[in-house]
C-alpha positions as CSV (number, residue, x, y, z in Angstrom):
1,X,0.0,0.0,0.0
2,X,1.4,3.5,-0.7
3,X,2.2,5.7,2.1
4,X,1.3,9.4,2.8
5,X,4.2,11.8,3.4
6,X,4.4,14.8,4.9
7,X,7.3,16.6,6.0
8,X,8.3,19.5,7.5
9,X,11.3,22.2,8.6
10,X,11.0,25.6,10.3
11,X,12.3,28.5,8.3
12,X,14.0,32.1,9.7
13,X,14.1,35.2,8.0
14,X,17.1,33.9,6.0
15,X,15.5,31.1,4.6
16,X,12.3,32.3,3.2
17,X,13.1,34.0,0.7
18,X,15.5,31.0,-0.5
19,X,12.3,28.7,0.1
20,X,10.1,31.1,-2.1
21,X,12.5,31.1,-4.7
22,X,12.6,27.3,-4.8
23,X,8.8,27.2,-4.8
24,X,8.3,30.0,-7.6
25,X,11.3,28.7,-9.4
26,X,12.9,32.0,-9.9
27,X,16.1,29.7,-8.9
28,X,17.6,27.2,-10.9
29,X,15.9,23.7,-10.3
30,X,18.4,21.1,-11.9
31,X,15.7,18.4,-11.2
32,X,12.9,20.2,-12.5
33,X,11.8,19.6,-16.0
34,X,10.9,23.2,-17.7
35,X,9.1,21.7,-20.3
36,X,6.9,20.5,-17.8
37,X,6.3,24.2,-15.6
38,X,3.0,24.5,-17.2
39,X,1.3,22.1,-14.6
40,X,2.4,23.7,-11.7
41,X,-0.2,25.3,-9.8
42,X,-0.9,26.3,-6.4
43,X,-4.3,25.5,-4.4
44,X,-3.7,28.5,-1.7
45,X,-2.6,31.8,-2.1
46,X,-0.7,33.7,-4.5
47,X,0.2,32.0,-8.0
48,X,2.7,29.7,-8.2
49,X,5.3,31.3,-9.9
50,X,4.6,34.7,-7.8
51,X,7.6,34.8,-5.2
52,X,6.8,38.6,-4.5
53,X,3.1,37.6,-3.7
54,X,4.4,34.5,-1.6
55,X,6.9,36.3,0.1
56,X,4.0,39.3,0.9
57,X,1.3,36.6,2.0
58,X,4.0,35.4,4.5
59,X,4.7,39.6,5.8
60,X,0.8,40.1,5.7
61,X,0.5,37.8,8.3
62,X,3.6,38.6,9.8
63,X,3.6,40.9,13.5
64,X,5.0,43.6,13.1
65,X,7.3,43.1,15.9
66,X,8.7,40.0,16.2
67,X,12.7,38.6,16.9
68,X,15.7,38.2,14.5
69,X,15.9,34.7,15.5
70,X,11.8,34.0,15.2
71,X,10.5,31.0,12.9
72,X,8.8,33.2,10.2
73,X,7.0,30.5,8.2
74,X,6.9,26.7,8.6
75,X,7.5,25.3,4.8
76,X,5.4,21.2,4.8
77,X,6.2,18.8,2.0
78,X,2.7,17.0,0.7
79,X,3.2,14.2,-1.6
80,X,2.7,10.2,-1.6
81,X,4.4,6.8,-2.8
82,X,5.7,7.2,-6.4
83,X,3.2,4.3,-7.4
84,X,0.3,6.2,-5.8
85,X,0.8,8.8,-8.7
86,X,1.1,6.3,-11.5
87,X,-1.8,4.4,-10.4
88,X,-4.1,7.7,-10.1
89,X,-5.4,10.4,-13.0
90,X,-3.9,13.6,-12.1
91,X,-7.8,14.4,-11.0
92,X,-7.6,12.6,-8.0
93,X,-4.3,14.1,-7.3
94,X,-5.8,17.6,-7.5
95,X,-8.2,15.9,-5.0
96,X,-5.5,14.3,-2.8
97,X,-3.6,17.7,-2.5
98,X,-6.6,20.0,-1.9
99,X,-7.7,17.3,0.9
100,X,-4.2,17.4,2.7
101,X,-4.3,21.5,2.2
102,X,-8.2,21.4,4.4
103,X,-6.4,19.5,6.8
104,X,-3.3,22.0,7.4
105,X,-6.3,24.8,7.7
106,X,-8.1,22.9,10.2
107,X,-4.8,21.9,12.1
108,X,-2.6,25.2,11.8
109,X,-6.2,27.6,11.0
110,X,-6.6,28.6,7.5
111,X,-5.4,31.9,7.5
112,X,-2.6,31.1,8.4
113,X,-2.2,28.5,5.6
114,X,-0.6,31.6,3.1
115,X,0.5,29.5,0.3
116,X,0.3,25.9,-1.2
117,X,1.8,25.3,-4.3
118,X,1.6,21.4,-6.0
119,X,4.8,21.1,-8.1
120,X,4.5,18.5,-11.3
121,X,8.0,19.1,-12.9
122,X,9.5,16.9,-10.8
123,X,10.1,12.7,-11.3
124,X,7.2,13.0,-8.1
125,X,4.5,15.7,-8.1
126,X,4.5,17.2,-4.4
127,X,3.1,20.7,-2.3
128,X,5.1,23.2,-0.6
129,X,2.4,24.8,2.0
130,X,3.9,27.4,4.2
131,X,2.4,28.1,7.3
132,X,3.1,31.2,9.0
133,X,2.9,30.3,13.3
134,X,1.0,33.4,14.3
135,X,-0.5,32.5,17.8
136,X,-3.6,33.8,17.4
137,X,-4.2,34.5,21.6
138,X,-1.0,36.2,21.6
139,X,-0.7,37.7,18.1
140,X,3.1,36.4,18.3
141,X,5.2,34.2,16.4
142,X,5.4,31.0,17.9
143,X,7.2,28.3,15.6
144,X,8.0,26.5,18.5
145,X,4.3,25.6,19.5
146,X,3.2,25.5,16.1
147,X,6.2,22.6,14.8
148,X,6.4,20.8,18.0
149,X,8.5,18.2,19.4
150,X,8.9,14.4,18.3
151,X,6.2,13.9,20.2
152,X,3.9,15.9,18.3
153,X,5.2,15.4,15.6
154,X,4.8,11.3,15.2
155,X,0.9,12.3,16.5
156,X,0.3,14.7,13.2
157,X,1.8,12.5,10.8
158,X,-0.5,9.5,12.3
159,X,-3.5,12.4,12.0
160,X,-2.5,13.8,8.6
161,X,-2.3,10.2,7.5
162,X,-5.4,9.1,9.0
163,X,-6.8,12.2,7.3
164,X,-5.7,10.8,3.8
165,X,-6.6,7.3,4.2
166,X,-9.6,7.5,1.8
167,X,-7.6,8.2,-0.9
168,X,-5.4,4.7,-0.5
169,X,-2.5,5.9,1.4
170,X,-1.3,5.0,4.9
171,X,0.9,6.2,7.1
172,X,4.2,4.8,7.7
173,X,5.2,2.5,10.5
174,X,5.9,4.5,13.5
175,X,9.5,3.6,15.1
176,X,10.6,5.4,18.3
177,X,13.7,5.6,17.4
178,X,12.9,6.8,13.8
179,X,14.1,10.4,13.4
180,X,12.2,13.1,11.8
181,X,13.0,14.0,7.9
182,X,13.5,17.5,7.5
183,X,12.6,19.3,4.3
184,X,15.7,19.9,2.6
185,X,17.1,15.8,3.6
186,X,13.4,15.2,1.8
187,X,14.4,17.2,-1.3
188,X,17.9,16.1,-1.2
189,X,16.7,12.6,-1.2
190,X,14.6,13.9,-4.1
191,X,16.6,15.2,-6.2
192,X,19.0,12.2,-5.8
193,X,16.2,10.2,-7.0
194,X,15.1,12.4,-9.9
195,X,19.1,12.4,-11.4
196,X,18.9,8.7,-11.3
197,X,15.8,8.8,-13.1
198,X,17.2,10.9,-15.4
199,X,20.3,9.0,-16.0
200,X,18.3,5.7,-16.6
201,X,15.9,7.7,-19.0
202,X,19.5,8.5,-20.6
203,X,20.6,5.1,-20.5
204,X,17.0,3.7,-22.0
205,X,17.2,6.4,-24.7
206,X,20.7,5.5,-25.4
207,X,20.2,1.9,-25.7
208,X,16.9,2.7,-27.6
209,X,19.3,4.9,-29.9
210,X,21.6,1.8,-30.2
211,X,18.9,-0.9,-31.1
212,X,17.3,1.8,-33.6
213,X,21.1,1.9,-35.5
214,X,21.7,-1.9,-35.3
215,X,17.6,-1.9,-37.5
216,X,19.0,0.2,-40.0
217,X,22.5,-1.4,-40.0
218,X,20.2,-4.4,-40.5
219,X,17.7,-3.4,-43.1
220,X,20.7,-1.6,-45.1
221,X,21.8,-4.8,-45.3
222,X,19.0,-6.5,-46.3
223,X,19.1,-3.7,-49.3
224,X,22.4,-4.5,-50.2
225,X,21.8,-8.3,-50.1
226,X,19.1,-8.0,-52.4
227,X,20.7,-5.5,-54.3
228,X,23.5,-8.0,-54.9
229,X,21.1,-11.0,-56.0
230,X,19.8,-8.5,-58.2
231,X,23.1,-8.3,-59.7
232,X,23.7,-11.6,-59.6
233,X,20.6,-12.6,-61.7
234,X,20.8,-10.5,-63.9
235,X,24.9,-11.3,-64.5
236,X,23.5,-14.8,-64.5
237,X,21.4,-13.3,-67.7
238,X,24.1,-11.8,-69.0
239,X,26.2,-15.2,-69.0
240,X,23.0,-16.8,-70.9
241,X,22.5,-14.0,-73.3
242,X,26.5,-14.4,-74.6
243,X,25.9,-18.2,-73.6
244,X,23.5,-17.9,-76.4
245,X,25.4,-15.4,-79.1
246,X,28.4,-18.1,-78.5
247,X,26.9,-20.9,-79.9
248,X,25.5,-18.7,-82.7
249,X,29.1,-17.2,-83.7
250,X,30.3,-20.4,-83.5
251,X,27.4,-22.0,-85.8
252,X,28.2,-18.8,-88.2
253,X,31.9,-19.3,-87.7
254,X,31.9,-23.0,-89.1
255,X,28.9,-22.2,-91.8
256,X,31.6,-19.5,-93.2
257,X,34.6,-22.6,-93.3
258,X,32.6,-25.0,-94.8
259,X,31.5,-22.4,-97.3
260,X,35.1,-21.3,-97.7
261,X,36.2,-24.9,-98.1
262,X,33.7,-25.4,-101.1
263,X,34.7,-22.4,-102.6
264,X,38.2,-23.7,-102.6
265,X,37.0,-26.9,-103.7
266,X,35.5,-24.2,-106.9
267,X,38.7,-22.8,-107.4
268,X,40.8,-25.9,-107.6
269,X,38.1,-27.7,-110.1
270,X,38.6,-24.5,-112.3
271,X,42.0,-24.1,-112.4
272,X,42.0,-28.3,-113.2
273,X,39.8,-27.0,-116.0
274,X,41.7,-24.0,-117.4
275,X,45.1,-26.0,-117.4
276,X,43.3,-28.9,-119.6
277,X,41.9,-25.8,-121.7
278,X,45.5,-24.7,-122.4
279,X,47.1,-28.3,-123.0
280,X,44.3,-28.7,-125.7
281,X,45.0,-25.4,-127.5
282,X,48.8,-26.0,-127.5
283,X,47.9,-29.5,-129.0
């Protein structure tokens, strides 16, 4: 059975905007296809591709006060077992990523839910969601509270996945001594995986390039070996044809000697007859 996964990482001031980047992919990506950018779309919050608005949503929600050092947004990973996605239309995984995004309101409150973008250009379609910790009772940042500790944490991935069971997923097998992902070892792991997919597509496309060249190696030699019976027959003509012409030359040839021989024959009778013609006058 395929697993849900969620995953998440507190972010400081220095972070967000490196995190915003990555969403809106105003940073290079080397594991992202660009060809594929099109499908990327966000569920909450400003476009996709809007880092300005993403970075605003996150200061609109913002204290105005708050410290250097204070967890400004908390950036969650949303996705599910590779062979979730290959066995589902990307419909249901519109569904699946809306229904995970009504649980982050419900857990975290929904306005402070200020973006959720679902990423397709990767090997595995995920969602960033960034959740700004604004404690409503105390109007403070408090990203503590809000992330918890490991405690908390293996409870809200046992809710979130119990939360996503309808779609077919589960949640992983909880181990005590299991320590949590954070974001970036998640996308690190990723993008790992999505250069190995890449290579093997390159290895696939080069072996598919190989078998293609050893088809027309084989078909031009299929042309050539019929080209050369062609050849062949018709030589095999040829040798006929002059086969042929032969034995008529050589039925003309002897015609022409045995007509030769009885015009010698001629010749000798006459001169036989002109000497007898002389002998009789000088008698």
């Amino acid at each position: 059975m395929a697993y849900a996964i969620m995953r998440g990482e507190k972010r400081k001031t220095g972070d967000v905007r490196g995190i915003t980047a990555h969403i809106a992919r105003t940073q290079p990506t080397p594991n992202a296809d660009v060809s594929q950018q099109h499908r990327n779309y966000a569920v909450v919050g400003p476009a996709w591709d809007d880092q300005k608005g993403i970075n605003a949503a996150i200061e609109a929600r913002t204290p105005k006060k708050y410290r250097k050092d204070a967890v400004r947004a908390i950036e969650y990973i949303v996705s599910a077992s590779p062979e979730w996605f290959e066995e589902n239309s990307d419909k249901q995984a519109a569904l699946y990523f809306e229904s995970a995004v009504d649980w982050f309101q419900d857990e975290f409150g929904a306005d402070n839910v200020v973006s959720a973008v679902v990423h397709n250009d990767e090997s595995s379609p995920h969602m960033h969601i960034l959740v700004v910790p604004l404690d409503a009772e105390t109007g403070r940042l408090n990203g503590k509270w809000f992330f918890g500790n490991k405690g908390v944490l293996q409870k809200r991935q046992s809710k979130f996945a119990d939360h996503m069971a309808p779609f077919g997923v589960e949640r992983g097998k909880a181990d005590p001594q299991r320590t949590h992902t954070k974001v970036h070892e998640w996308r690190a792991g990723h993008a790992r995986l999505d250069e190995r997919d890449a290579a093997l597509k390159a290895r696939e496309f080069s072996t598919d390039l190989e078998k293609q060249q050893l088809v027309d190696r084989e078909v031009l030699l299929d042309q050539r070996e019929q080209a050369l019976a062609a050849r062949e027959q018709r030589l095999a003509a040829l040798e006929r044809e002059l086969s042929v012409r032969g034995e008529k030359l050589a039925g003309g040839e002897k015609g022409l000697e045995q007509r030769q021989a009885e015009i010698d024959r001629a010749g000798a009778v006459l001169q036989q007859r002109l000497a007898a013609a002389r002998a009789a006058q000088q008698q």
